[in-house]
N, C-alpha and C positions, 0 to 999 in steps of 0.2 A: 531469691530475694524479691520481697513485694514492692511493687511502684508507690514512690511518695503521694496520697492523696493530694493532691497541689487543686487551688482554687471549690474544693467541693465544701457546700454550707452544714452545718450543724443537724444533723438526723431529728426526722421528727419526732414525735411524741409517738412511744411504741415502735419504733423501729427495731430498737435493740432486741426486745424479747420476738418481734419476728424475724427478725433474723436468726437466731438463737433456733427457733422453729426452723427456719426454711435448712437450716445448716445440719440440723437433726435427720429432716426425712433423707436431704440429699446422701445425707451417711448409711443410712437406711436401704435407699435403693442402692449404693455401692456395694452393700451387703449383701444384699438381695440380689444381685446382679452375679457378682461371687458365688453365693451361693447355686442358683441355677447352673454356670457353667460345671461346677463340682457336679451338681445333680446329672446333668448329662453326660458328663465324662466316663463317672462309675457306671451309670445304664451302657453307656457303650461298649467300653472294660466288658461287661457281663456279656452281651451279646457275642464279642467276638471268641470269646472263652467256649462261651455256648455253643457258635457254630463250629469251633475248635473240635469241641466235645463231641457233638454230634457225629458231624465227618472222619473223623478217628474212629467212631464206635458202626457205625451204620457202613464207610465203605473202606473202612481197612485202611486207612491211610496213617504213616508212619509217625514218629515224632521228628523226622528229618521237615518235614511240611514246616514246622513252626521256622525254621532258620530258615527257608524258602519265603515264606511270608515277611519275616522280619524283614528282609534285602527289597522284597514288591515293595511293600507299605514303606519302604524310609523313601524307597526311590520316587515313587507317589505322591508324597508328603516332606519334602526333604526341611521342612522348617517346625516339624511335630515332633515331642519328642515324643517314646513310651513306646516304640514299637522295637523296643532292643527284642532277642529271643528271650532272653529271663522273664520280660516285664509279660509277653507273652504267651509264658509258661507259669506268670501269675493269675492273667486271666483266665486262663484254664481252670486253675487251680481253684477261684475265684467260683466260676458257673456251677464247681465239680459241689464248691464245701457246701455252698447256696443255691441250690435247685429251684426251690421257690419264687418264680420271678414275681408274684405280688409283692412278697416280704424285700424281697430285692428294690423295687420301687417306692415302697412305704416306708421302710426302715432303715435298709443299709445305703441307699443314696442320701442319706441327710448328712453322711460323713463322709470326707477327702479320700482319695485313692490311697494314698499314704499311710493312713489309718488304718485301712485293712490291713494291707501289707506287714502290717507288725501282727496282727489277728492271726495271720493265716500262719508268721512263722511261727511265732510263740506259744498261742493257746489251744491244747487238745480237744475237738471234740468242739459242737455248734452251740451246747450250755453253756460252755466257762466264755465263748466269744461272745453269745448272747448278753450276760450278766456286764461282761466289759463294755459293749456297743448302747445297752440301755446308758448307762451310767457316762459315757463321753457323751452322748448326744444331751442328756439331763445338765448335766454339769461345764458341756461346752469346753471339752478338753481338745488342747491343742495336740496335736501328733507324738508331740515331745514329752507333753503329761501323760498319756497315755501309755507312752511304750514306759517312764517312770514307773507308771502304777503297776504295770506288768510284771516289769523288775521284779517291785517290792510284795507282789504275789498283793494284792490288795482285797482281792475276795475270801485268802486265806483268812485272813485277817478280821477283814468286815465282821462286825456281829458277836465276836470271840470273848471279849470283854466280858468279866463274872460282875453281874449286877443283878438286883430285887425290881427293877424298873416295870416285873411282871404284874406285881402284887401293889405298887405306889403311884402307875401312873394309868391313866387310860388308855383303851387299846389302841387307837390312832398313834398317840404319842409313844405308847409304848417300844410302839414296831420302827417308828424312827429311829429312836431314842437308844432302842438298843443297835440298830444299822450303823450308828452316826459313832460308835466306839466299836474301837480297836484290839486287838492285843496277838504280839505285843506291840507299843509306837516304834518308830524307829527314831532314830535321834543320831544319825551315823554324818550328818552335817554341824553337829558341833566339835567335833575334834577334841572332844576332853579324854583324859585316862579313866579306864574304869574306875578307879577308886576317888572319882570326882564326888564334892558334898552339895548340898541338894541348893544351896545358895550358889554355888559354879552353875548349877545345871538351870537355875533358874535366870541366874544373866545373861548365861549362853544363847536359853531360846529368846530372851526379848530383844539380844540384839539380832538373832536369825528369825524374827519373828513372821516373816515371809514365809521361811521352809516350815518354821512350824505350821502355820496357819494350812498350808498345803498339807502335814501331815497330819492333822488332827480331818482336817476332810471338809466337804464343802456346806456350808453355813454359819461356821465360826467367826465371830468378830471378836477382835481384841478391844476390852476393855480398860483392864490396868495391872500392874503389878505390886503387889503389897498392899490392895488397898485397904483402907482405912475404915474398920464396922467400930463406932462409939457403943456399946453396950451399958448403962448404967454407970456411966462414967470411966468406964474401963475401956483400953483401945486394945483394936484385936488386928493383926494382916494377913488379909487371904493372900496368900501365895499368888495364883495369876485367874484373874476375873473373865470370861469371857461371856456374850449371850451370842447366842443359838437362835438365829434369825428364820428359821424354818417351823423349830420346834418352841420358838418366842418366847423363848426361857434365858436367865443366866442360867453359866456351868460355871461351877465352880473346882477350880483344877488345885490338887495339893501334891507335892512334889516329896519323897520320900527314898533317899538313898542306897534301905537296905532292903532286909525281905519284910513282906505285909506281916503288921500284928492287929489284933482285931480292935486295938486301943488306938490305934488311927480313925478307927470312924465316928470316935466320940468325938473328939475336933473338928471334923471337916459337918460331920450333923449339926456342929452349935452354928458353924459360920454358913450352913445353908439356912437355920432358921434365923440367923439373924439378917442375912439377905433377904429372903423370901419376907420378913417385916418392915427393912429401912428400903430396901432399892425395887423391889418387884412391883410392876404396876399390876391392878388392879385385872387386869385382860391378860395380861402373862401368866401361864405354865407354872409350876412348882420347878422351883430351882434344882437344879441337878447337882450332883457331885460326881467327879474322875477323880481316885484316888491311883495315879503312880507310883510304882514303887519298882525297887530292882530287881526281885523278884516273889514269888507267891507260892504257895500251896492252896490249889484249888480247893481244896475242902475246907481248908482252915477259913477260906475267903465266903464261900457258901454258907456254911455256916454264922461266920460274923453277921453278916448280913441278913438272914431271916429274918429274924426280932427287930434289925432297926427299922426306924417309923420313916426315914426321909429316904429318897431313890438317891442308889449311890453305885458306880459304877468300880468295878478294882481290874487295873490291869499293870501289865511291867513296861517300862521302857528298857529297850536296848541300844547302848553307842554300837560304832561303826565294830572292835577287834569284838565285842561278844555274839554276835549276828550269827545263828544255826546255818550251818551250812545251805539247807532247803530254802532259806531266804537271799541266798546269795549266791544272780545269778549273772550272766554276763549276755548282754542282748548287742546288736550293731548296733552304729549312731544312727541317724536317719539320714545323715549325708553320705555315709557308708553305701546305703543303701541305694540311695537317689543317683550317686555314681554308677553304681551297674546296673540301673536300669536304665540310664542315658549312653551307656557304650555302647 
């Protein structure tokens, strides 16, 4: 509870805005601060792994050593945690996956100890951990998003999306543009029945429009829902509005219940070019289109799409009971984890 300012006089002229400043950097260096400790933490973590490694490989020593150390170092340290044997036999694990101490110093200390730990259980192989570690450090994923993204297989995913964006958009945007779609979404946070109509699905996400926003992926802004294109005196509503702060474009998303037919993309092409006329500035991108739907036939979607003149993306969304098994999987919580590494 803060002390009543009692007797102090009225701030002068620009105070406010430095203070505003001073309050900013101070948040800043607490970051910063934060930060650093993490960055030495993991170098550490790595080092002791490494001498782990070492010593085991060079003079023969057992895996009974790691439980002999765990008992030195707590007794050593008795107010640290992370020297349980598990957490131990992480850092091992750790030196073993990541040889590289440059890459180790440049790359994987810019994220929490915690972070790997889902790395090391979950993902096969230093590519598929690579793709995930660019992508948390870009996007500034907390522990919790990450091991989410893991979950929902997210690189499977990534890029999947059947869209023309080859042939419509430039190749800078192109290569975004196509990374920045999915297929299929997941949509297993609305709790509808499959045989939900695309007016359910579409109230659903704008009241979840948090989890959406997290599942369409990082640069999406919510614009509106139904909005309003005047056309020659005729009113038209796009389903859900969003722009693309990366790729400095609106997307425009249409929502479709059953399987794709190639007479959904004459709709969603009027309401891009009637966007890209009434709403697009002058310095923005050619308006995109995601066209949703509940399911597809990739060729029929390929096809559609050749001949059309505006970049349009086609993919399925899936609720929680139609989810392919390969998508569903069961990972620990992170307090699960954080428990047995502090036993």
């Amino acid at each position: 509870m803060s002390e009543p300012c009692i007797g102090l006089t009225a701030p002068p002229a620009g105070y406010s805005d430095w203070l505003t400043d001073l309050k900013g950097r101070i948040h800043a260096a607490q970051q910063r601060a934060t930060l650093a400790v993490n960055r030495e933490l993991v170098l550490l973590y790595w080092q002791i792994g490494h001498d782990i490694l070492t010593r085991q490989a060079e003079q023969g020593w057992g895996s009974k050593v790691i439980d002999r150390l765990a008992q030195d170092l707590r007794a050593a340290f008795p107010r640290m945690k992370g020297f349980s044997p598990r957490n131990l036999k992480y850092m091992r694990a750790f030196a073993e996956a990541w040889p590289d101490a440059e890459f180790v110093q440049e790359v994987l200390a810019q994220l929490p100890w915690y972070h790997h730990l889902a790395l090391l259980d979950k993902l096969p192989g230093p590519e598929t951990r690579r793709w995930y570690i660019a992508q948390a450090i870009e996007n500034n994923w907390s522990r919790n998003s990450l091991v989410m993204h893991i979950e929902n297989r997210l690189l499977e995913r990534s890029g999947k999306a059947v869209s023309n964006f080859e042939t419509h958009l430039p190749k800078p945007q192109f290569d975004l543009a196509r990374e920045s779609l999915k297929d299929p979404y997941r949509f297993d946070f609305l709790s509808l029945a499959l045989d939900a109509q695309e007016r359910d699905i579409e109230n659903a996400l704008i009241k979840h429009v948090t989890d959406f926003l997290l599942e369409l992926g990082a640069g999406f802004a919510f614009v509106g829902q139904q909005v309003l294109l005047d056309v020659g005196g005729d009113e038209f509503f796009v389903d859900l509005l969003f722009y693309h702060v990366k790729l400095r474009c609106y997307v425009v998303i249409e929502l479709k219940a059953g399987k794709f037919k190639p007479e959904h993309l004459g709709k969603l092409s009027f309401y891009l070019a009637a966007v890209d006329a009434q709403l697009k500035h002058p310095q923005d991108g050619p308006t995109i289109g995601l066209l949703l739907c509940k399911s597809k036939n990739e060729v029929v979607a390929e096809y559609a799409l050749r001949d059309n003149n505006r970049p349009i993306g086609v993919a399925e969304y899936q609720l929680v009971e139609s989810l392919p098994a390969e998508l569903r999987t069961s990972l620990p919580s992170i307090e699960q984890i954080e428990r047995e590494l502090a036993g």
